[in-house]
Each structure stands twice: as structure tokens, then as C-alpha cells.
C-alpha positions, 0 to 999 in steps of 0.5 A: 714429195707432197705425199705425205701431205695429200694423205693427211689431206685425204684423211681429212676430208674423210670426215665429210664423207657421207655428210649431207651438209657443209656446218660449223662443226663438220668443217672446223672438225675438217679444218683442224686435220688441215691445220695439222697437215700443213704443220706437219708439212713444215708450213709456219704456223701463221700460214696454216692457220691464215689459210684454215681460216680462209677456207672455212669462210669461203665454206660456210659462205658457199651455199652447197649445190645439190649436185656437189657434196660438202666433201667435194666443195671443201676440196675444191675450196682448199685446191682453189686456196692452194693455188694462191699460196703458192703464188696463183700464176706461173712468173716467167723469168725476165729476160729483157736487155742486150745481154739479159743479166742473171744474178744466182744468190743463196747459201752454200750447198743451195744448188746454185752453180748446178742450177746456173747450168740447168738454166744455161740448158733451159734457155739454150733450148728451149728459149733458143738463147745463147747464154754466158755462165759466169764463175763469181764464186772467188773463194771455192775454187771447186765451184769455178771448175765445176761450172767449166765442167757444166759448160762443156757438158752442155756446150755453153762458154764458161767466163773465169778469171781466178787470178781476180779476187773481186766478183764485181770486177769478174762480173763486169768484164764478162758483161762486156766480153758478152756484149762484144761476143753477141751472147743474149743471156749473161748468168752469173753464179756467185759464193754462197753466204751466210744471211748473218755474214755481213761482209758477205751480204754487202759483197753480193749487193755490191755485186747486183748495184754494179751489174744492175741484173734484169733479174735476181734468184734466189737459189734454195734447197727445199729440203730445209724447210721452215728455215729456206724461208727465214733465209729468203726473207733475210736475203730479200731485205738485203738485195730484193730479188725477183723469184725463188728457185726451189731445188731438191723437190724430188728428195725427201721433202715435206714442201712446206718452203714451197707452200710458205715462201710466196706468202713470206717475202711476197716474190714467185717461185719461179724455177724447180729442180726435179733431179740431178740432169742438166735437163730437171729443171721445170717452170714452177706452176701453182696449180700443177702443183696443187693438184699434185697434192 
């Protein structure tokens, strides 16, 4: 992932090289390969043409040291603006709360029931919790037994009831079976929805007001771009969650979700999903990633 991104970048900046000083023109000549890397990364336009216009001024306001070069300024300009856009520091999850609650949101084939177990394993061992999964997935039978099938890979219980068809009242008695059963962590994975099915929008808001979650994810495969953030821009409207969890990152993805997506509903990415293991699944850092591009 990124690769293609850090060749036009590279490419870019080529244009400074041997220059003895940073001037309007060299940088607008710079800027505009930028501009175009970060299009051609699927990062909306608005974005890539904000951050162009920020590093230009920090660049022609920036009296150039002897020792550094324009090249080298203006890379350390666009890693700096980099870490930004992505969100500046990592955001860990909030787990306050006896039981902390977890609320999975997203569309159907997000990742979101193989998220949910990659993060029973990630506070199972590295938090030293003892999580809950819950199944609120009522009309994919599929999803229910492929979160008991995650459960028992990674010896976590899994609370079901397929008997029941309101994942609100699924998700309030595993609540209470968690209080009962001393588990600190209750994870509930619900349907994917459509951002346009209002039945479902409603069901799934209906679902945060009655569990009122110590934190709300929304769950987005990477690999649909430009689309991964009008859909958490139409989602966050309807039940302002608190971070975004990108999955896929190690397909064929160009990031342009990851760079855009702070900057369009304003809420951290917190999570990213590397791979298909229970155990790919890493904090989301800003700057790692900028200096990976």
C-alpha cells in the first residue's frame, strides 16, 4: 500500500534536486506533482488541494537553512503536513466503564465481525481484558456462527440468541450477562447497512441511545476509497462515532481513505487491519505512516 504514492512523491520532489533555493516557481512546479499524487491516490480534491496550499506557504515562509536543501526542506514540510491530515497523534480506544461497551458500525462486507474478533484477541492480550463478543447481526445468520467460530479460535465467549430478532434487546442482555459474569469489555457486532436504508440507520442509532457505548466504530474496508469517506461522513451524522477502523490496508489499496477521512468527519482512525490473522490488527499512528509514504 502507499507505494505508488511515495513514487510520485519521489518524483516530485526530483524537481528540486540540485536547486540552490527554495522560489515560487520551483515549488508550485513541486506542488503540482503533488497535488497530482494525491488525486491519483484517490484523496478528494478539496484535501489535496488544502494541503498543496499549506505547504507552499510554510515553504516560501521558511527561510532555507544553508545546511538543509530545498529538496530536503520541502520533504520534511510534506511529512510534517502529512502527520496532520492523518490526525497528528495516535487516539487510543476508551475502554472506561464496568463493562466498557464497544458498538461495531458499517456496511456489509466492511470487515466488521472479523474486526470484532481481532479486537477481542488485542484486548484479550495485550490489555489483559476479558472481553465479551456479541452477535447483533439478526438477518445473516452466517455472521452469528462466524463470530462463535472466532470465539472459540481465540477462546473468547460469544453471546447469541437467534431466537431474538431486535438487536437491541440482544445487546441488553448480554450487558447484563457481562455484568453478572465479571467481563470488562462488551463487543457488540451489528448488521452492515446501507448509509441510504433508513430503517436501518434508525435500528442501529436505536441500538447505541439504548447500550449508550463508551466507544463507537466505524468499520471501513480501505479499498473503496473515495467512497469509505462519504459513507462515514453519512454515518457519523446519523450516530457520531468516536473512531474509524480502516481494514484491508494490506490489499491493493491506494490510501487515499486513510489520508481524507480525518480531515472529512473530523474523528481518529484508530485501528488498521494488516491481514487475514486474528493477530493483524495494529494501533493506527500518524507519523508511521507518514514516514512509510
Amino acid at each position: 500500500m502507499f507505494e505508488n504514492l511515495t513514487e510520485k512523491f519521489e518524483r516530485a520532489f526530483k524537481v528540486l534536486k540540485g536547486q540552490g533555493q527554495i522560489t515560487e516557481i520551483n515549488v508550485a512546479e513541486t506542488l503540482k506533482e503533488v497535488r497530482r499524487a494525491l488525486l491519483d491516490a484517490d484523496v478528494n480534491f478539496k484535501t489535496a488541494k488544502d494541503f498543496t496550499n499549506t505547504v507552499k506557504e510554510k515553504a516560501l515562509g521558511r527561510d532555507v537553512l544553508n545546511a538543509v536543501s530545498p529538496g530536503q526542506l520541502m520533504i520534511k514540510i510534506c511529512h510534517e503536513e502529512l502527520i496532520e491530515l492523518m490526525g497528528g497523534n495516535e487516539v487510543e480506544i476508551n475502554l472506561k466503564g464496568n463493562p466498557a461497551i464497544v458498538l461495531m458500525s458499517g456496511l456489509q462486507g466492511s470487515g466488521k465481525t472479523t474486526f470484532s474478533g481481532k479486537l477481542a484477541n488485542y484486548l484479550k492480550t495485550k490489555k489483559g481484558k476479558k472481553p465479551l463478543l456479541v452477535a447483533c447481526d439478526v438477518y445473516r445468520p452466517a455472521a452469528i456462527d462466524q463470530l462463535h467460530v472466532l470465539g472459540e479460535q481465540l477462546g473468547v465467549e460469544v453471546y447469541s440468541n437467534k431466537e431474538e430478532k431486535n438487536p437491541v434487546a440482544i445487546a441488553q442482555a448480554a450487558i447484563a450477562h457481562a455484568k453478572s459474569n465479571s467481563f470488562n469489555v462488551v463487543s457488540v457486532d451489528t448488521a452492515g447497512r446501507l448509509a441510504i436504508d433508513e430503517a436501518m440507520m434508525n435500528e442501529i442509532a436505536a441500538v447505541k441511545s439504548a447500550i449508550n457505548p463508551t466507544e463507537t466504530l466505524f468499520v471501513v474496508d480501505s479499498m473503496t476509497g473515495q467512497d469509505a469517506v462519504n459513507t462515514a461522513k453519512a454515518f457519523n451524522d446519523k450516530i457520531n462515532f468516536d473512531g474509524v477502523v480502516l481494514t484491508k490496508l494490506d490489499g491493493d489499496t491506494r490510501g487515499g481513505a486513510a489520508l481524507t477521512i480525518k480531515t472529512v468527519v473530523n474523528k481518529p482512525i484508530k485501528f488498521v487491519g494488516t491481514g487475514e490473522k486474528m493477530d493483524a490488527l495494529d494501533v493506527f499512528y500518524p507519523s508511521r505512516m507518514a514516514d512509510r509514504i
